[in-house]
C-alpha positions in Angstrom: -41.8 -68.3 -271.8 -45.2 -68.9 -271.0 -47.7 -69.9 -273.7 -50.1 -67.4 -275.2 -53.5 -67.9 -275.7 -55.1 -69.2 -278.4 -54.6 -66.8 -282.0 -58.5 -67.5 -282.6 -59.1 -66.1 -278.7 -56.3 -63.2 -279.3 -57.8 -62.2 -282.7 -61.2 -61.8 -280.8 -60.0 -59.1 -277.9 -56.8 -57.5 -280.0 -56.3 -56.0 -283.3 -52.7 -54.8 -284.4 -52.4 -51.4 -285.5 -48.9 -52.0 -287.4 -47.4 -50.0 -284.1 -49.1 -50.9 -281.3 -51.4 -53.8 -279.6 -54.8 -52.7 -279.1 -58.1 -53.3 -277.6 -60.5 -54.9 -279.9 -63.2 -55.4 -276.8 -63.0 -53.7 -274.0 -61.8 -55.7 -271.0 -63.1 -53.6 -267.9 -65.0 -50.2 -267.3 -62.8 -47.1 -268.3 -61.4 -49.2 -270.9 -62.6 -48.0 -274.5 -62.1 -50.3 -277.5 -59.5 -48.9 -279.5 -57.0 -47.6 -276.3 -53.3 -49.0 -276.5 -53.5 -52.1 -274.9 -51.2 -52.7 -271.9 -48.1 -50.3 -270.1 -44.7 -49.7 -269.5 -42.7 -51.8 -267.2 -39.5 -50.5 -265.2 -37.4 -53.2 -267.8 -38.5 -51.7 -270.8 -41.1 -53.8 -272.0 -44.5 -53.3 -272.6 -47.0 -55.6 -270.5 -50.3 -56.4 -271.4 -53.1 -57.8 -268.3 -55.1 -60.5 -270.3 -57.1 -63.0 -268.0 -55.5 -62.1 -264.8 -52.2 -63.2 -266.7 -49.2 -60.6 -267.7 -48.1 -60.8 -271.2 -45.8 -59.1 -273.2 -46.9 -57.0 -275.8 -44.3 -57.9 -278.5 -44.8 -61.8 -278.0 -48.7 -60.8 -278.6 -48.2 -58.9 -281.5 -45.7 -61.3 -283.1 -48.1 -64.4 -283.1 -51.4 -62.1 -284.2 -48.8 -61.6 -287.4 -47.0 -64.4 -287.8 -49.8 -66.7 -287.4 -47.8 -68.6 -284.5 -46.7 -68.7 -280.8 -43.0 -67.7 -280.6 -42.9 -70.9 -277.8 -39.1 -70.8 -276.4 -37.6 -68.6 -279.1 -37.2 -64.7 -278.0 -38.7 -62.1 -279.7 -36.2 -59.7 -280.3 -36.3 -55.5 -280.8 -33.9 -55.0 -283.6 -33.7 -51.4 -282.6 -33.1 -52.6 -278.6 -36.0 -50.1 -277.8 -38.2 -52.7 -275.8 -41.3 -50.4 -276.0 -41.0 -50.4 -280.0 -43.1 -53.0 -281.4 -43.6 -51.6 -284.8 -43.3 -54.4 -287.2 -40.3 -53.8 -289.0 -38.2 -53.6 -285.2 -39.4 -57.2 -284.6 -37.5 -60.3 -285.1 -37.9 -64.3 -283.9 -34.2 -65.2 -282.8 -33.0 -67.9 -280.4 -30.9 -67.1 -277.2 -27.5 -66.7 -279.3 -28.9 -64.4 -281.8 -30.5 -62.1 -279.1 -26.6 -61.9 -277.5 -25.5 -60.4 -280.9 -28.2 -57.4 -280.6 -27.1 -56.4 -277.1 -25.4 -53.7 -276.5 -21.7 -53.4 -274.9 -21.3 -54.0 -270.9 -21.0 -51.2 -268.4 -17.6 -52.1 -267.4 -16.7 -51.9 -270.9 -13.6 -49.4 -271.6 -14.3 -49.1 -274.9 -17.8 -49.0 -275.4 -18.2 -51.3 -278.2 -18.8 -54.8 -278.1 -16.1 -57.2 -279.5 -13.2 -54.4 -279.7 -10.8 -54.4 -277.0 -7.1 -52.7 -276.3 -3.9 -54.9 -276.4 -1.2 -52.7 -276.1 -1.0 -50.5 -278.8 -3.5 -52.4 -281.4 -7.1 -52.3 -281.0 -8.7 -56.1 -281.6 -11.5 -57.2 -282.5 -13.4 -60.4 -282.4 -17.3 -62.0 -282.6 -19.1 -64.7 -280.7 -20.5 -66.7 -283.2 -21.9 -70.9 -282.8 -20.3 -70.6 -279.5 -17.0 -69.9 -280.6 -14.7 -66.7 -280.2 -13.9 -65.5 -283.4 -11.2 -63.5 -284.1 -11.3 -60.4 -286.5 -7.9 -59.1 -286.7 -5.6 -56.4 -285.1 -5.9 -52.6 -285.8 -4.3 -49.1 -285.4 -6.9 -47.6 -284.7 -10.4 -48.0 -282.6 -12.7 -46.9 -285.5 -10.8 -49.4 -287.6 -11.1 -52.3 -285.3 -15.3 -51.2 -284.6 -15.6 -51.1 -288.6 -14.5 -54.5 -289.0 -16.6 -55.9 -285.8 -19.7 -54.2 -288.0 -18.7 -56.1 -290.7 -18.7 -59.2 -289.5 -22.3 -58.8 -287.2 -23.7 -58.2 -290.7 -21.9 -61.4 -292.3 -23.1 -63.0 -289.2 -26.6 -61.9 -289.5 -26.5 -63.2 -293.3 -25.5 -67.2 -292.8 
């Protein structure tokens, strides 16, 4: 990721509604101070034009409260809406972490990540440190998804 700007420099032209990034000064005619800084990309994410450099919005937001760059560590939505950077959806998390909020591939035949058919039992299993850990065999789908819950929460904890 690239680096942000200085928080002294930020603080100056931003001020962080608890929602939203907005404009502190106004950076160019039709531009009031106040308006929602930046706008929707195609991925997802909001974007925000600061010294003829994109930005996103979140990683803005995140130092301005933090009191720190997030450097080479990904700021994460909890909620996996990437427009939503309310401070209570936001969360500093390394590549492995953000791999455990993503939801389940399109080629997926169940839908949910980490539970899979074998036969007549439902499995399920977590990445976690780089291993493949698995959570048991079930009977049933809803059985095998409750215990893949489980253990993101136990996972999320240590």
């Amino acid at each position: 990721m690239k680096p942000l700007p200085p928080l002294s420099e930020l603080n100056e032209v931003f001020y962080d509604d608890g929602v939203t990034l907005r404009w502190k000064k106004s950076p160019r005619y039709g531009i009031e101070i106040g308006d929602e800084s930046g706008s929707l990309h195609p991925n997802g994410y909001i974007y925000v034009k600061y010294k003829q450099e994109n930005y996103r919005a979140h990683r803005i937001l995140w130092a301005m409260r933090t009191g720190g760059d997030p450097g080479d560590l990904e700021v994460d939505h909890f909620n996996r809406d990437r427009s939503d950077n309310s401070e209570d959806n936001l969360r500093l998390v390394n590549d492995s972490e953000q791999a455990h909020n993503r939801g389940s591939y399109c080629n997926s035949t169940t839908g949910i990540t980490g539970v899979s058919r074998q036969g007549e039992k439902w499995v399920a299993y977590i990445n976690h440190l780089g291993e493949r850990k698995p959570l048991g065999r079930f009977n049933t789908k809803e059985e095998a998804a409750a215990a893949r819950r489980a253990a993101e929460i136990i996972v999320r904890v240590v």
